[in-house]
C-alpha positions in Angstrom: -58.4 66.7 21.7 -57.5 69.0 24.7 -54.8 70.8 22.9 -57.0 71.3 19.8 -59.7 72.8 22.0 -57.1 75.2 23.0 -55.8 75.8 19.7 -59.2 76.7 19.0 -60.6 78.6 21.9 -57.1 80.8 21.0 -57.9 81.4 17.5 -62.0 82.4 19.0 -60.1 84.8 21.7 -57.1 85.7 18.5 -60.3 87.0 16.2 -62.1 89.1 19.3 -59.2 90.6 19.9 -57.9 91.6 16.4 -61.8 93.0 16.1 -60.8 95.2 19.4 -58.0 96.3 17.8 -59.1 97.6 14.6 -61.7 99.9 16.7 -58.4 101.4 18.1 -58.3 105.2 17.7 -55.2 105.8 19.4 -51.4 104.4 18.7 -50.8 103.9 22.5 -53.7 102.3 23.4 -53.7 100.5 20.6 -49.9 98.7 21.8 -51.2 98.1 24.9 -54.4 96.4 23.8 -52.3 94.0 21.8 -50.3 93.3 24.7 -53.6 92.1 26.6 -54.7 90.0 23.6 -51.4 88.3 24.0 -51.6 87.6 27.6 -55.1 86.0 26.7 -54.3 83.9 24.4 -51.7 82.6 25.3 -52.4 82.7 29.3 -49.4 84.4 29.9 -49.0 86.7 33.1 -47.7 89.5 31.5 -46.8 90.1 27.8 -44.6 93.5 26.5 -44.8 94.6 23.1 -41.0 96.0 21.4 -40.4 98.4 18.4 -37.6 97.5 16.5 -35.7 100.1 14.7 -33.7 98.4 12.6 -32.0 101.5 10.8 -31.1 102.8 13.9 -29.9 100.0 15.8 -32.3 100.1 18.8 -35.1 98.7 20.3 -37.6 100.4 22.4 -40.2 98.7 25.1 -43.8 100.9 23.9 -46.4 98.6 26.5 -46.8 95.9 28.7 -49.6 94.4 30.2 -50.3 93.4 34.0 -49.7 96.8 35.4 -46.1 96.7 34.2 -46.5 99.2 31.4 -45.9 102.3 33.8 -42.4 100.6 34.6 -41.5 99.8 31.1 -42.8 101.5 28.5 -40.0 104.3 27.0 -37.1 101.5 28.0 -34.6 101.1 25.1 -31.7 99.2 23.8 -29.2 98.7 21.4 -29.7 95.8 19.1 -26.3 94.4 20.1 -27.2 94.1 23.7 -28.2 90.4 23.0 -31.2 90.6 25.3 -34.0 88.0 24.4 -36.2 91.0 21.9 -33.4 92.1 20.3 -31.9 88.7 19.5 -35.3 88.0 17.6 -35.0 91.3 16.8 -31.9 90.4 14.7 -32.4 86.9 13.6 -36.6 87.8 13.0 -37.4 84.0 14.3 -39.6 83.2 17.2 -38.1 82.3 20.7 -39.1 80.3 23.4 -37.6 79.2 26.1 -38.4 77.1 29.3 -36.3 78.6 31.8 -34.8 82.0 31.1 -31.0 82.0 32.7 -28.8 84.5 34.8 -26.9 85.9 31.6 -29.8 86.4 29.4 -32.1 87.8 32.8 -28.5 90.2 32.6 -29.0 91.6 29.2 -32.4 92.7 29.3 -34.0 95.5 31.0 -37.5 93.9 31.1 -36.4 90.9 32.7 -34.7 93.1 35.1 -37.8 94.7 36.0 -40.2 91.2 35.7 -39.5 88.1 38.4 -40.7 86.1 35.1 -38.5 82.6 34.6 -40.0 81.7 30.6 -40.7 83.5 27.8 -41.9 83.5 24.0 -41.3 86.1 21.5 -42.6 86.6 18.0 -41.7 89.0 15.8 -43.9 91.3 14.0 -43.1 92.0 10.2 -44.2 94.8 8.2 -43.3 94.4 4.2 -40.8 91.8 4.9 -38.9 93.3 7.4 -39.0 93.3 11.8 -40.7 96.3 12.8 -41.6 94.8 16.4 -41.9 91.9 19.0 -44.3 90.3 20.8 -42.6 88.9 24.4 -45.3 86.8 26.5 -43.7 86.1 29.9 -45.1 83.0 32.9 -43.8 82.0 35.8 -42.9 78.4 36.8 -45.1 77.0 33.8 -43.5 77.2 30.2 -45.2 77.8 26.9 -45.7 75.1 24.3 -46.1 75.1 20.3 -49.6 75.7 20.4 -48.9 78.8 22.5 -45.8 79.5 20.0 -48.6 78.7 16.6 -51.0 81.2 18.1 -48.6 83.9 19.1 -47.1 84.1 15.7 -50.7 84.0 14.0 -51.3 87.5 16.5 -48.4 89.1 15.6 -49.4 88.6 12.1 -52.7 89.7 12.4 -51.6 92.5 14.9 -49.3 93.7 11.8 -51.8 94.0 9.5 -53.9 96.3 12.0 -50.8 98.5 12.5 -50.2 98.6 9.1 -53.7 99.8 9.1 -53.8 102.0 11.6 -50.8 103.7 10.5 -52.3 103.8 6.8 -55.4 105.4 8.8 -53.4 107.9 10.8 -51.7 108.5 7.1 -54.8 109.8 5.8 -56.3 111.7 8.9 -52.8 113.2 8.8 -53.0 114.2 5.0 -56.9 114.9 5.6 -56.0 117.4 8.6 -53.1 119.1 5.8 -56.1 119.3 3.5 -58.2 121.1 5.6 -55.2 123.3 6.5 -54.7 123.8 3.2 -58.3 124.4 2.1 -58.4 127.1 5.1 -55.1 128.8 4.5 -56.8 129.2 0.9 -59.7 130.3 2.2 -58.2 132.9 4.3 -55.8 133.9 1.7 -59.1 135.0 -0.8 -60.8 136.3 2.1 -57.3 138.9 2.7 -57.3 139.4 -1.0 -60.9 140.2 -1.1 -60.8 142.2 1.9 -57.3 144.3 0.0 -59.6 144.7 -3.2 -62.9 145.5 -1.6 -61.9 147.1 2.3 -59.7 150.2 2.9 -57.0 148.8 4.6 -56.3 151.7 7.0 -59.9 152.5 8.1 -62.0 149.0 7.5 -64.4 150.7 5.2 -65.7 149.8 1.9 -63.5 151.4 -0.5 -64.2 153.1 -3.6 -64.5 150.0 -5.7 -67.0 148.1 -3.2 -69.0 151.4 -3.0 -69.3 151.3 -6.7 -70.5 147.8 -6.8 -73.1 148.7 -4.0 -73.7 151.8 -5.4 -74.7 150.1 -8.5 -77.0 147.0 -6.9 -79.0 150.3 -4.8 -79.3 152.3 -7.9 -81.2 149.5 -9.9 -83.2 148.5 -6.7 -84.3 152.4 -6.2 -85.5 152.0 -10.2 -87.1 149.5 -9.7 -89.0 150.6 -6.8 -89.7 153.9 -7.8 -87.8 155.7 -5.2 -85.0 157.9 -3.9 -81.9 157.4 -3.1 -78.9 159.6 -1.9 -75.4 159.8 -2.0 -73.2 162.1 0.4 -69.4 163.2 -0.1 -67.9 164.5 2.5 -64.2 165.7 3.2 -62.5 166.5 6.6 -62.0 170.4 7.3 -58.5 171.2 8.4 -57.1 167.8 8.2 -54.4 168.9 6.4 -52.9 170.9 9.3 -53.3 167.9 11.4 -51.4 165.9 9.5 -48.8 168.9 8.4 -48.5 169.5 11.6 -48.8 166.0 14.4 -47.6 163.6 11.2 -49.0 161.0 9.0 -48.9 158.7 12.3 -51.5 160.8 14.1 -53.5 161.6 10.7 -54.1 158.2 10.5 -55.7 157.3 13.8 -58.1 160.1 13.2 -59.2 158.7 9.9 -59.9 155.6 11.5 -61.4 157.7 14.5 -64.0 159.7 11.8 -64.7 155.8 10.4 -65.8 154.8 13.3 -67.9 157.9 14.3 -69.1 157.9 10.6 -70.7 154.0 11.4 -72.1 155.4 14.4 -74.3 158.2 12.4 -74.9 156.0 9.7 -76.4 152.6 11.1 -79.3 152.1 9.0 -79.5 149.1 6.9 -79.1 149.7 3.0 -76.4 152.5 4.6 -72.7 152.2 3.1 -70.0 154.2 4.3 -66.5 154.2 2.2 -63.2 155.8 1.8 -63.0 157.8 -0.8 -59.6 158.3 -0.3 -57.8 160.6 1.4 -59.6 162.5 4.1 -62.9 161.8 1.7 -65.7 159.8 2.8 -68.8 158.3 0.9 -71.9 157.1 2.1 -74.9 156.0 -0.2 -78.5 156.4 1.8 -80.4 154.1 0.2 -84.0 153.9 2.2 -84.4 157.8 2.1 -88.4 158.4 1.2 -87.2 162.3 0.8 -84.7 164.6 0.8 -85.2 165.2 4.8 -84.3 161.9 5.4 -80.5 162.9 4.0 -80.8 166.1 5.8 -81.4 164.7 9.0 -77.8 162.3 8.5 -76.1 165.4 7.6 -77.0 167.3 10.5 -76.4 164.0 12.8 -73.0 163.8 11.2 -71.9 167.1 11.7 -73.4 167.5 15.4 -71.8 164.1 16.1 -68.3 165.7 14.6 -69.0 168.6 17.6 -66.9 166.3 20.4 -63.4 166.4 20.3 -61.2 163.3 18.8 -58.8 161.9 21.1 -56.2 160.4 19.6 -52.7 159.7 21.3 -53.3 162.3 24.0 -54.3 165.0 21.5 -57.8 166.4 21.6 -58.5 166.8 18.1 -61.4 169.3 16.9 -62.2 168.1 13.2 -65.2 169.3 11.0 -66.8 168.4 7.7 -68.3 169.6 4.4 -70.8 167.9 3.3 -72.1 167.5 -0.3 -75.5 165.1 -1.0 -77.0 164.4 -4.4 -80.0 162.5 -5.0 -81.4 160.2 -7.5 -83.2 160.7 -9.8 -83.2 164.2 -9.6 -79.6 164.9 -9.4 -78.3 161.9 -11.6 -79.3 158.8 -13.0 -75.4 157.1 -13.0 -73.9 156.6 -10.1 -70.7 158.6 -11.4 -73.3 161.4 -12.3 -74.7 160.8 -8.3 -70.8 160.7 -7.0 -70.1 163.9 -9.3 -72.4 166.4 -8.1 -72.3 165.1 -4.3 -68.7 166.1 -4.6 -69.8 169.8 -6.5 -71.8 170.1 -3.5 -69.0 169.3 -0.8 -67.4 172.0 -2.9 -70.0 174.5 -2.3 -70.3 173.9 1.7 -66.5 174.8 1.4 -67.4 177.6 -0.1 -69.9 178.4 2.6 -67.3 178.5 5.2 -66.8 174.4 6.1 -68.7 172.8 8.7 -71.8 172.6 6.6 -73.7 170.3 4.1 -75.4 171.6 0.6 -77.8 169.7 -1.4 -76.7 169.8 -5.3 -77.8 172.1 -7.4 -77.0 172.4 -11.2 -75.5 175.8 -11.2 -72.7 174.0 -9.3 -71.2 172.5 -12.1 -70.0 175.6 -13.5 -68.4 176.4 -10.3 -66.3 173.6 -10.2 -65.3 174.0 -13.6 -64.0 177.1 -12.8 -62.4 176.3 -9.5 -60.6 173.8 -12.0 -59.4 176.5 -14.5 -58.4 178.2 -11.4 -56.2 175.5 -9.9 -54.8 174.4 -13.5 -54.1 179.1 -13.3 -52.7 178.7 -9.9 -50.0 176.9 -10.8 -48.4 178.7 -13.0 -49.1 182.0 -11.4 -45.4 181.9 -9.6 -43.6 181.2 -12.7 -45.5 184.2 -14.6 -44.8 186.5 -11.7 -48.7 187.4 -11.4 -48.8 187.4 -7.6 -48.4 190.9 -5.5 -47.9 191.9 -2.1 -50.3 194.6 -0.7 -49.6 196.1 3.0 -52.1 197.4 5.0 -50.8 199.5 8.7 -51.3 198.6 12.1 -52.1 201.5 13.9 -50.9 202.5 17.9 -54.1 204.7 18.2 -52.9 206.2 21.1 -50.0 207.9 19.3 -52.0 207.9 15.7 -48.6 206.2 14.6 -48.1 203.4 12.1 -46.1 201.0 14.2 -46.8 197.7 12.0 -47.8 196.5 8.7 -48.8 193.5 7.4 -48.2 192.1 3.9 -51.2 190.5 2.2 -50.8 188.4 -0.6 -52.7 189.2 -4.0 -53.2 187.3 -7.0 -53.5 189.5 -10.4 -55.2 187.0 -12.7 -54.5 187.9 -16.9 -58.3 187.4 -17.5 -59.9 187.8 -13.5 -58.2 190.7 -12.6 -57.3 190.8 -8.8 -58.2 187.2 -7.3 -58.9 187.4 -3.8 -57.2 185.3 -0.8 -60.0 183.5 -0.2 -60.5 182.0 -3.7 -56.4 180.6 -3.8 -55.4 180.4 -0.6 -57.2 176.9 0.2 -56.4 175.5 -3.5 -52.9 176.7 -2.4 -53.4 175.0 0.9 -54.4 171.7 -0.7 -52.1 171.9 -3.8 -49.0 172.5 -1.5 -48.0 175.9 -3.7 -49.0 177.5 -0.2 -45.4 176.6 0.4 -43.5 178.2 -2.8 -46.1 180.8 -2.3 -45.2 181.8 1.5 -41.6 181.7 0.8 -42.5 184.2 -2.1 -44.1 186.6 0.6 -41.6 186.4 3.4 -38.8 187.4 0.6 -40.8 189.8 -0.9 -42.0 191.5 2.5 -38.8 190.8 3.8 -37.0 193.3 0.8 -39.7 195.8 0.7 -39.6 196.8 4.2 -35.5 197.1 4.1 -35.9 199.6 0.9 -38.4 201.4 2.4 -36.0 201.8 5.5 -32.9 202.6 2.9 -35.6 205.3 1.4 -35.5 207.2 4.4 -38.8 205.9 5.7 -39.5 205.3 9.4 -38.2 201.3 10.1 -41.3 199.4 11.5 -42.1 195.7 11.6 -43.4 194.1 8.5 -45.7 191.0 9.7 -45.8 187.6 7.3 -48.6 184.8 8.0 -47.1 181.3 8.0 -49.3 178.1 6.7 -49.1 175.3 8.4 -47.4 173.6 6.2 -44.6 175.8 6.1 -44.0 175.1 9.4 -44.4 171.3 8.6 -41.5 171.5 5.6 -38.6 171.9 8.9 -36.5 174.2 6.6 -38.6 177.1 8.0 -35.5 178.8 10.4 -33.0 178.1 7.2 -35.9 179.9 5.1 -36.3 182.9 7.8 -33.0 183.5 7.8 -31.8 183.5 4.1 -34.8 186.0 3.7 -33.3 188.3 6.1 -29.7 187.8 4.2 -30.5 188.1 1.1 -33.0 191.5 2.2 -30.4 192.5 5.1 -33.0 193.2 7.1 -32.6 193.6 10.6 -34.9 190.3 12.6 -36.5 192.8 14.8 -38.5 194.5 12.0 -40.0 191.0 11.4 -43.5 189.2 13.0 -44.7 185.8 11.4 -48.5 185.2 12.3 -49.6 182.0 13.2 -53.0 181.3 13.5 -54.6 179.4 16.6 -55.2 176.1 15.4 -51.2 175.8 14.0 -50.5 176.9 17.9 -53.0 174.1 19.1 -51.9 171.5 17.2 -48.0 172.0 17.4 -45.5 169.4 18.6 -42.1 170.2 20.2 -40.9 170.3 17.1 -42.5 173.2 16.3 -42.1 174.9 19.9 -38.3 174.0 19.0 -38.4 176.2 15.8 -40.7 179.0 17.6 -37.6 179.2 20.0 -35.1 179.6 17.4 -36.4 182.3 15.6 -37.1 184.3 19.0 -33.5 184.3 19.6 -32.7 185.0 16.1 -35.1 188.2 17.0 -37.9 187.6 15.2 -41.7 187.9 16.8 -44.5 185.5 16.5 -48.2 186.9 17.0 -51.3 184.4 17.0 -54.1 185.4 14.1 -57.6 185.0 14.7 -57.5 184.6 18.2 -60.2 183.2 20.2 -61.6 181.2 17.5 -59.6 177.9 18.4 -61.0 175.2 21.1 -58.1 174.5 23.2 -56.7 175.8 26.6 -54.4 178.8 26.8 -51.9 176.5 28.4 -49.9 177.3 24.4 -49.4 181.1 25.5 -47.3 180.1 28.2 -45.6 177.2 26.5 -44.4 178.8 23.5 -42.6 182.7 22.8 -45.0 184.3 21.7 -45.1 188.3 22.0 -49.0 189.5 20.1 -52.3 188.2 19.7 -54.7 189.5 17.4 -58.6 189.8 18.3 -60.1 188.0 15.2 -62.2 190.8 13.3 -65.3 187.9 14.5 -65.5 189.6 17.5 -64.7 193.0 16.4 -67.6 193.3 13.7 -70.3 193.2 16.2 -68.1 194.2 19.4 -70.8 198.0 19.5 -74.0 195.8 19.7 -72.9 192.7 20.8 -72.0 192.4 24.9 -70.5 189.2 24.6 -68.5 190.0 21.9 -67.3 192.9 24.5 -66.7 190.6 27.1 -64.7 188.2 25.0 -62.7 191.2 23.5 -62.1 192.6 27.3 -61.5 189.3 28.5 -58.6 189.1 25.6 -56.9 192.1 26.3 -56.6 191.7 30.2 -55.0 188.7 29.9 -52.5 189.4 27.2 -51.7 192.8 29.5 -51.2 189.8 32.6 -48.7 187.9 30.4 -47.3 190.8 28.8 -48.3 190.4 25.6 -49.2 193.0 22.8 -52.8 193.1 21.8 -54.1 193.9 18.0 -57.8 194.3 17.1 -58.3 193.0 13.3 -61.1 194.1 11.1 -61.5 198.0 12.5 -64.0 199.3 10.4 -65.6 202.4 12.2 -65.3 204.8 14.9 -67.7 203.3 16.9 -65.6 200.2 17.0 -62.6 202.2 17.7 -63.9 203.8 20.9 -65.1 200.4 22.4 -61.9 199.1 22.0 -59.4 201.7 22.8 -62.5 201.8 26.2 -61.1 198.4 26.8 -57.3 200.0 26.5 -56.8 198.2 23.5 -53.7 200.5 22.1 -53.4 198.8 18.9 -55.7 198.1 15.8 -56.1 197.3 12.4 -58.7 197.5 9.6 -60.6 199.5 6.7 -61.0 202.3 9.1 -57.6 203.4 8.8 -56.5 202.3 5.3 -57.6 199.5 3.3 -54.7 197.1 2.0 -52.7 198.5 -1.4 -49.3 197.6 -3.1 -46.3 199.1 -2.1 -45.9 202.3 -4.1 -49.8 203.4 -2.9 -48.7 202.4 0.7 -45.8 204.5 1.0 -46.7 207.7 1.6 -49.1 206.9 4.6 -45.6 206.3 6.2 -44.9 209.9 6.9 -41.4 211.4 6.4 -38.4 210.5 8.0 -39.7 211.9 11.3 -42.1 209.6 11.9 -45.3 207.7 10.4 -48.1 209.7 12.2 -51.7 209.8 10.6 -54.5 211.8 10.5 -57.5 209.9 9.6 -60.0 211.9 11.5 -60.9 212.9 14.5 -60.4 210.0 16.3 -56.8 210.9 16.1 
């Protein structure tokens, strides 16, 4: 009766613990839990639980119980070592035994470890084969068959719940790869919608996103009986930014304008996209009147008014502005899109740095600026472009020391196109390039058979774009011009303007040096109009500056205009510089300037531009090119 109490008070304490185990959550735990159970059912002092690795030949001690698992856990050994867990191991048949001797003690590391003198050891089987064992350990008392009956019963249970466990751990593991999966997926459409919805240089919507918003305002604003605006604008002088610092730089500043663009535009129902480009596009779509779009405009371009700073450059950027409203202006969102972008147009037109609301007559202009373009580029090909020269004048001597050579279009149908109609398409088309190399040839020739003819020699000045200076053929360019012309490089200035100056790298400074020791001169146009220090006078060889005709127009009535023009010519006299006032149109300009000991000057008041054969006699005979304009001189 005693022993079947015990048989049965094991199987009570067998079922608890099989219940513990199945709560397991963790694989370690879990192995030493089992050991406890087995030291508790069995009343054994300690118990140990082995992985067998049958395959590999090894057995490996995972847990103990009794405060032994610190000391034992991680042992291994070889399933030929003949120690008491890897004998049942091998033959997969229980073992007990009453008094555990020297040479068995010997083989095995955990009797090594544990003063225990008997032992019984189950295996555990997992689909018919040993995956484990169960060692329960006493001292002084052995076990018995009950204890042996009880044991085996655990380590079949305790199988089962591995089996289970593992099976569990099997499906969080394949759960987690789902969820893996299902993210990875998830973050794959979210990339692919961001590539097909987001520019991927600046963040913003992109032209295809802007449509679909474009198109969810537009039927809102019908529905509700209101306005809405759309706004096109496009970077001024981006172009030589990226001509001139690289693509590198360019693109940090489009992504700087992005973010300044989300700054001005914060509004809800507000998109601003990439066009494309330097091109921006922004829908307004709680605007209750035309103001309302004014008022962004105007914040844009103020907020446009601070400098850039990207990569250590202080960039000054601007922007034309273009805004067409609905329904007014269009009822499509093309049609909306459309005439913003004949309005941009027009603020070009206007001088840059401006917006203009749409107006129909726009459309027409466009068209034409089209025909022009489509005009443009054939012009080279069908020889239609002419050079005319106008003098710059040493008004102290009344002596024709300069001239520049200004590039005219002769149109078939226009007649004589003027510069600023196809010198920005030029600009933008890149046949500025073709186009300069043209002039500096043309010039180039001229000047040496006006020299052969007998003719006083004098320097010829050329204006370089800036992305002439970007192509880096420009010395190679210079130089087979002056070849092929045989003129002399002393007889030749290339004007730069400011901005090119302000914006060049050493690249450029490289080229600059070049061509001074080749003997050519580089004067800066339009001086005064850039934003930048002066620290690019010193930096780079230049030998003129030209006082932009800005300052000149008004220089009679206007003090400032004095000061800035006084200002200009005592500091190019302090660096040795020559000094040329642009757009001279009367006497009474002449005398303030030549009060501020300006010496040299150009503009309508001496001789308006005109083609070569018109311009050659105001060079005088071989003697010398003196005028005599009036009585200034």
């Amino acid at each position: 009766m005693a022993n079947l109490k015990r048989y049965n008070d094991g199987l009570f304490k067998l079922d608890l613990w099989i219940r513990r185990l199945l709560a397991m959550g963790d694989w370690e735990l879990l192995h030493t839990a089992l050991c406890d159970g087995a030291c508790e059912i069995v009343r054994a002092e300690t118990a140990a639980f082995t992985s067998v690795d049958l395959p590999g030949g090894t057995i490996t001690y995972t847990a103990a119980s009794g405060g032994w698992n610190p000391m034992v856990s991680g042992m291994t050994e070889p399933l030929t070592s003949g120690s008491l867990c890897a004998s049942v191991a091998v033959c997969g048949t229980p073992l007990r035994l009453d008094r555990i001797d020297s040479p068995r003690r010997e083989n095995c590391e955990l009797l090594k470890v544990m003063e225990m003198d008997t032992a019984l050891l189950v295996p555990v089987f997992e689909d018919g084969r040993v995956t484990g064992c169960i060692s329960a350990y006493r001292l002084g008392h052995p076990f018995d068959q009950i204890d042996e009956q009880l044991l085996q019963q655990y380590a079949h249970s305790a199988s089962m719940v591995m089996r289970n466990f593992r099976l569990m751990e099997d499906l969080r593991r394949h759960a987690a790869m789902l969820e893996e999966e299902i993210a990875e997926r998830s973050r794959a459409e979210e990339t692919i919608r961001q590539m097909a919805y987001y520019d991927a240089l600046t963040g913003l919507p992109n032209r295809r996103l802007f449509n679909d918003r474009l198109q969810q305002s537009l039927a809102m604003a019908q529905r509700q009986e209101r306005p809405l605006a759309v706004m096109f604008l496009d970077l001024d002088r981006f172009k030589v930014i990226n001509d001139t610092l690289g693509h590198t730089i360019g693109d940090q500043l489009l992504m700087a304008v992005a973010r300044r663009l989300r700054e001005c535009c914060r509004r809800e129902g507000d998109t601003v996209a990439r066009q494309g480009g330097d091109e921006f596009i922004i829908t307004l779509s709680l605007v209750s009147e035309a103001k309302d779009a004014v008022t962004v405009a105007q914040k844009i371009i103020e907020g446009f008014h601070r400098p850039f700073s990207v990569d250590g450059h202080e960039l000054f950027v601007t922007t034309s502005i273009g805004i067409s409203f609905f329904p007014h202006d269009g009822q499509t969102g093309d049609a909306l899109v459309k005439n913003a972008d004949f309005a941009m147009y027009r603020a070009k037109e206007q001088g840059r740095n401006n917006f203009q609301l749409y107006a129909p007559e726009m459309n027409s202009r466009a068209f034409d600026r089209l025909a022009l373009e489509n005009s443009l580029r054939k012009a080279l090909d069908r020889e239609e472009f002419i050079l005319y020269y106008q003098p710059k004048v040493n008004v102290e001597h009344c002596q024709i020391t300069c001239m520049e050579a200004l590039v005219r279009w002769q149109h078939p149908e226009q007649g004589i196109v003027p510069p600023s109609r196809f010198i920005p398409l030029a600009e933008e088309t890149g046949l500025i390039v073709p186009l300069g190399e043209w002039v500096l040839r043309t010039a180039c020739r001229q000047n040496r058979l006006w020299q052969d003819a007998g003719y006083p020699p004098m320097q010829i000045a050329v204006n370089l774009s800036p992305r002439q200076l970007k192509q880096g053929d420009l010395v190679a360019t210079v130089r087979s011009a002056l070849d092929e012309s045989g003129l002399d490089p002393r007889w030749l200035i290339l004007e730069v303007t400011e901005g090119i100056m302000m914006e060049s790298d050493e690249g450029t400074l490289a080229t600059f040096r070049i061509l001074e020791r080749m003997g050519v001169q580089i004067a800066i146009d339009d001086f005064g109009t850039g934003y930048s220090s002066l620290h690019y006078l010193k930096k780079f060889p230049v030998h003129a500056l030209k006082i932009d005709r800005s300052f000149v127009r008004d220089i009679t009535s206007n003090s400032d205009d004095e000061a800035i023009a006084s200002a200009v010519i005592t500091m190019a006299k302090g660096l040795n510089l020559r000094v040329v006032a642009e757009g001279v149109e009367t006497v009474e300009q002449l005398e303030v300037l030549r009060a501020l000991d300006c010496r040299y000057m150009q503009g309508h008041l001496f001789s308006k531009p005109a083609p070569a054969e018109q311009f050659a006699p105001l060079l005088g005979s071989a003697a010398g090119a003196y005028l005599n304009f009036g009585t200034w001189c």
